[in-house]
C-alpha positions in Angstrom: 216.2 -75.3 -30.0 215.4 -73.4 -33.3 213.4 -69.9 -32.7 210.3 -69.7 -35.0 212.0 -66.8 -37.1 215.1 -69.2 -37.7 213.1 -71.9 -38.9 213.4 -73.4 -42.7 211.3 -75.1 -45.1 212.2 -78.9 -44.5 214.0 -78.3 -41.4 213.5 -81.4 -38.9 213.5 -79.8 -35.4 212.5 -80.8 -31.6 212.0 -77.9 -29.3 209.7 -76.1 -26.5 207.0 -73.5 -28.1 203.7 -71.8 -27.1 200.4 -73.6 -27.8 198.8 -69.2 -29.2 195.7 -71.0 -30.9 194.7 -74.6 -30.9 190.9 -75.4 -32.9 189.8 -78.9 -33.3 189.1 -79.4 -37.2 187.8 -82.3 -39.0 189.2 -83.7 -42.6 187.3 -83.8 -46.0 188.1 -87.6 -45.8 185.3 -90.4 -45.2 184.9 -90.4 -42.7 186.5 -87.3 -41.0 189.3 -87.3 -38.6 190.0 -84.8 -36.0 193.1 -82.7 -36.2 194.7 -80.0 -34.8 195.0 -76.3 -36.3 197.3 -74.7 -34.0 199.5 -71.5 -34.2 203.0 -72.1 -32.4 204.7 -69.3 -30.8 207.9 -68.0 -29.0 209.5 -64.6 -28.7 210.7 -64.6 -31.8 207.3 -65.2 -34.1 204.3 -67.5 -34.8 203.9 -70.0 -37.3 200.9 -72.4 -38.0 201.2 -76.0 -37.7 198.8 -79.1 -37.8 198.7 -82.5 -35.7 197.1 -85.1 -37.4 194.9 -88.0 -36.1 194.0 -86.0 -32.7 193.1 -89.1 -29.8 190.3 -88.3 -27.3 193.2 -88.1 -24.9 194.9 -85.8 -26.9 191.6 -83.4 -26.8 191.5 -83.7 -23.0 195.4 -82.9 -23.1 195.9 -79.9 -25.1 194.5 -76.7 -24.3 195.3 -72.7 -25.7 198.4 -71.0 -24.1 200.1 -74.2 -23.1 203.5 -74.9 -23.3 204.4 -78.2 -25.2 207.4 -80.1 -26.3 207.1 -80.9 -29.9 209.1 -82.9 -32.7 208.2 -81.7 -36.1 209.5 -80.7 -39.9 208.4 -78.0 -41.9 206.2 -77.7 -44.8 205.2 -75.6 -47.5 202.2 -75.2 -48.0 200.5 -72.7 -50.5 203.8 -71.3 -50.4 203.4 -70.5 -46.8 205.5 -72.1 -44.3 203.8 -74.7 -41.7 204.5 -77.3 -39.2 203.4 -80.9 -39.1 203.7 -82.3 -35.8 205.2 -85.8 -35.4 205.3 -85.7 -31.6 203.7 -83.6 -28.9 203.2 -83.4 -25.5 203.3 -81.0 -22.3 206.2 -79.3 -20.8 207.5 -80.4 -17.6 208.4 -78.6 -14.7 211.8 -80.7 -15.0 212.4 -79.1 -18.1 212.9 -75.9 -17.3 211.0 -73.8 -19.1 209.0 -71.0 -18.4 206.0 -68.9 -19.9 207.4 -65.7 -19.6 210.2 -66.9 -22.1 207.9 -67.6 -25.2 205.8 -64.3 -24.8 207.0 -61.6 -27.5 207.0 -58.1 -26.4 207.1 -54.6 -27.3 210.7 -53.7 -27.7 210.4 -50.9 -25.2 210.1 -51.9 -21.4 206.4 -51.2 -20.1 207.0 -48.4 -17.2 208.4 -46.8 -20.0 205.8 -46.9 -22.2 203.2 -45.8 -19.7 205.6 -43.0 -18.4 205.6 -41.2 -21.5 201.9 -41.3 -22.6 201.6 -40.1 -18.8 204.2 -37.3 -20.2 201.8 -36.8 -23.7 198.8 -35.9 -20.9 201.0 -34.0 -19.1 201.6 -31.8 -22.2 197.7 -31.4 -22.9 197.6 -27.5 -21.8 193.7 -27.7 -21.9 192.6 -28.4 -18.8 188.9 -29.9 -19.5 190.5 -32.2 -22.5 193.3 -33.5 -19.9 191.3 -34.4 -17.0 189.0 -36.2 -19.7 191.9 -37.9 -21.1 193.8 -38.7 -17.3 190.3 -40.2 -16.1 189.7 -42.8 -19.4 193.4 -43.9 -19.2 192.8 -44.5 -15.6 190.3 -46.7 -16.0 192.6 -49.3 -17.7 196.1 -48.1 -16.5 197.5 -51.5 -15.4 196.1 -53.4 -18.4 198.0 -50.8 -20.4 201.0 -52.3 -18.8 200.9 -55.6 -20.8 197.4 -55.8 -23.0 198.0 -56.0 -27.1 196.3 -53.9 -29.3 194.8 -56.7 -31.2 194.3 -60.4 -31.2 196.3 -60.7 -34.6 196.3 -57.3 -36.9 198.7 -55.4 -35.0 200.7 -54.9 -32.2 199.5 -58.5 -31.1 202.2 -59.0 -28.8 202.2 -57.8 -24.7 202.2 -54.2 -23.8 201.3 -54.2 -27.7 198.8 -51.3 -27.3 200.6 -48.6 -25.1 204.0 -49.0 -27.5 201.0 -48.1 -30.7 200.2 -45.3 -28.7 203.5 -44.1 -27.9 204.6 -44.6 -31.9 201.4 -42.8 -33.0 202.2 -39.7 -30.5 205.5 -39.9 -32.1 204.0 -39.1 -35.7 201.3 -37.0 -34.3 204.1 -34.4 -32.6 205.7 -34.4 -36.4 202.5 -33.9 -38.0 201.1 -31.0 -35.7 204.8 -29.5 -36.2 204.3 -29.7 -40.3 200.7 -29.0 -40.2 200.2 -26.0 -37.6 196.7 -25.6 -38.0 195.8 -28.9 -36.4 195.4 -28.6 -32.6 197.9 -30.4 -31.0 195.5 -31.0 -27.6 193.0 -32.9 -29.3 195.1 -34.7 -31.3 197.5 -36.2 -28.7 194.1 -36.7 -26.6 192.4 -38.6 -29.4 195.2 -41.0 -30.2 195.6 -41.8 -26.2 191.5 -42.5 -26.3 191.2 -44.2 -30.0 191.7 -47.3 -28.7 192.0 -47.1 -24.6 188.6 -49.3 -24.3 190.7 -52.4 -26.2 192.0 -53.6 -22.6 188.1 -53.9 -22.0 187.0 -55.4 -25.6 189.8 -58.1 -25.0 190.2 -60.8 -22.8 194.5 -61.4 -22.4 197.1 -63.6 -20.6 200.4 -62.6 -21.5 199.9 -60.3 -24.1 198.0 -63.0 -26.0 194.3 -62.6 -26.5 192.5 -65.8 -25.9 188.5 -64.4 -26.4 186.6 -61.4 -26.7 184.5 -60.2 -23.4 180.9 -60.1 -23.7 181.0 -55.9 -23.4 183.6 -56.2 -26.2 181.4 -58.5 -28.3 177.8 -56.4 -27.6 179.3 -53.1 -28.0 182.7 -52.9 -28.7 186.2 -50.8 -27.8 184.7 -47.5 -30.3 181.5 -46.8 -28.6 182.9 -47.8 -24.6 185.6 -45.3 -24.9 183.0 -42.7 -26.2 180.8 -43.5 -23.5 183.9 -43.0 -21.1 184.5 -39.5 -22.2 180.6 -38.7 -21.6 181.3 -39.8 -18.1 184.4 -38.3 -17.8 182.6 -34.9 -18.7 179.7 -35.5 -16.4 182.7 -36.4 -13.3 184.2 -33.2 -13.9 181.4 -31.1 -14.3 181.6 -30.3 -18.6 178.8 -29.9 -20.1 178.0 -32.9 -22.3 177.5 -30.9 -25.5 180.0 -28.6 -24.7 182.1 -28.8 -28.2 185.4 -30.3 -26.6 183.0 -33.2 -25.6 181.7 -33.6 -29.3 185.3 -33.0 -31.0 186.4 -36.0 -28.5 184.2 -38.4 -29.1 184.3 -37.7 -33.3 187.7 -38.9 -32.7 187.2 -42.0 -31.4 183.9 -42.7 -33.3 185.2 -42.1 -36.9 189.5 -43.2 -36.2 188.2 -46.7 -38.2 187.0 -44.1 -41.1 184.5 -46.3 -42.4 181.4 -48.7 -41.1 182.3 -52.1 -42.9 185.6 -51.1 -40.2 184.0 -50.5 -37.2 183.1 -46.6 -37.4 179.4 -45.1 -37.4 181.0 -41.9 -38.9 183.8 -40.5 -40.7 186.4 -38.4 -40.0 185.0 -34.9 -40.9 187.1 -32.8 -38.5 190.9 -31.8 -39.2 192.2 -33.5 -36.3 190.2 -36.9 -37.4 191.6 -36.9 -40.2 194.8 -37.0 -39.3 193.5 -39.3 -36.4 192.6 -41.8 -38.7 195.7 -41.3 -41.1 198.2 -41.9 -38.4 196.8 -44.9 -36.7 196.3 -46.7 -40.2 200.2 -45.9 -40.5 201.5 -46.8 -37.9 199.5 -50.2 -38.0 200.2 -51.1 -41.6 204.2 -50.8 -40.7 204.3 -52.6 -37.6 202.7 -54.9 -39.6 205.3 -55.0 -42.3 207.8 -54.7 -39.4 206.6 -57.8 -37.5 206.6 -60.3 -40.6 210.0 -59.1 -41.5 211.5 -59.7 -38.3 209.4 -62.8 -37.6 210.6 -64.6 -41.2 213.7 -66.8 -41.4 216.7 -64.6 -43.0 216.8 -67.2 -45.6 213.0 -66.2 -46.7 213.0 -63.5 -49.5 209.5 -63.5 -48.9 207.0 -62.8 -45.6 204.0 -64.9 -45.0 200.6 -63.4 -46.6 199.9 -60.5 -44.2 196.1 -60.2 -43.3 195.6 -56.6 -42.6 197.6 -55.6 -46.5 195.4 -57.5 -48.0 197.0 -61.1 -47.6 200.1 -59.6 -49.4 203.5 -61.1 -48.8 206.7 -58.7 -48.4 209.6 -59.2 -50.3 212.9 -58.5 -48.9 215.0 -56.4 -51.2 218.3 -57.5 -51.6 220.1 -54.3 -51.0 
């Protein structure tokens, strides 16, 4: 069986993959037939693929983050690779496959993921901006064990969002190092909070986010995670408008930078600058990162990435 990555325009394969998104379409045709728009995945990488002529059994059959046996070739299409399905059904418990094995992960194990934001907290030396931080990452601490950090941006994959935290306090110790005059406190603290309400925006199985929760949908990750520091505060006994409070929550409120991105502000503090600077880097590259080493070898060019801008990447031959 042929991993997604290793798969070739007009390659005729027959193997086990992961049923990420299925959407019942119709045709342009008179009159319009259902099919499939899936996205196939396994360890390795996604790719889409369609199923033509969908039966009412086959609607009653196939469901989101199901396994499935397929027979297919592959197609290109607007210069993008893509599957048409010849054959599908459900996998078997005879044949001896299992979930886990088609579920990419972060490269770096979970517990050790969590172990060293716990370390980054650890580190905080002010005591009112730690306990803040300690009591929002408790309220999520074993979804940050395995939740994504998006449905398909970045860091889509499980335990997704603590290894973007860990990268970004990676960048922010350089930065704080190169640029003294940021605070190194309210930095670490506001890229362990910029995004520590995803877990509760997000509804996951396996690192895979299936829909968005109705908290998630109404009010979304930026203005929970504010709301938890304000209750944080009010736990420990700071004074809401105390100006650790207000330099905390300008983190989190303006880290998108703009409001077409999700932010009611923008970043006008030092540290939310650099806030916003760092998570847009380290996003952008994992993106690049994750096309690269989800396209076939053979490819000198990635699929359109959405968050650059439905660019492709071209691998330079050197």
């Amino acid at each position: 069986m042929k991993p997604i990555n290793k798969l070739n325009v007009q390659d005729e394969f027959i193997g086990f993959y992961l049923l990420k998104e299925l959407n019942l379409r119709q045709t342009n045709s008179t009159p319009p037939k259902d099919y499939f728009d899936i996205v196939l995945s396994d360890s390795s990488g996604q790719i889409s693929a369609k199923y033509w002529d969908v039966t009412i059994q086959d609607k009653e059959t196939f469901l989101p983050m199901q396994l499935v046996k397929i027979q297919g070739v592959v197609q290109n299409y607007r210069n993008q690779s893509q599957v048409k399905i010849n054959k599908i059904r459900r996998a078997r418990e005879d044949d001896g496959v299992s979930l886990t094995d088609f579920v990419r992960c972060a490269p770096i194990r979970p517990v050790d993921l969590l172990h060293t934001i716990k370390l980054a907290i650890h580190e905080i030396t002010d005591q009112d901006i730690r306990n803040i931080v300690q009591f929002c990452v408790g309220k999520v601490e074993e979804k940050l064990m395995h939740y994504p950090a998006a449905k398909t941006y970045h860091h889509a994959y499980f335990a997704g969002l603590a290894y973007h935290i860990v990268r970004m306090l990676e960048i922010g110790d350089f930065i704080c190092k190169q640029r003294p005059f940021l605070n190194p406190d309210l930095l670490k603290a506001g890229i362990i909070l910029h995004d520590i309400a995803k877990p509760e925006e997000m509804i996951a199985q396996m690192g895979i986010v299936t829909d968005y929760s109705n908290q998630g949908k109404l009010v979304g990750h930026i203005v929970m995670a504010s709301n938890w520091i304000v209750e944080a505060a009010i736990t420990h006994n700071i004074p809401i408008d105390f100006e650790i409070i207000l330099g905390l929550q300008h983190l989190v409120l303006s880290h998108h930078n703009l409001g077409e991105w999700g932010s009611p502000v923008q970043p006008q503090t030092a540290e939310a600058v650099a806030l916003h600077y760092i998570d847009l880097m380290d996003a952008k590259l994992q993106m690049v990162e994750d096309a690269l080493d989800t396209t076939a070898d053979t490819e000198p060019w990635t699929s359109m990435i959405r968050g650059l801008e439905n660019k492709s990447i071209y691998r330079l031959k050197v």
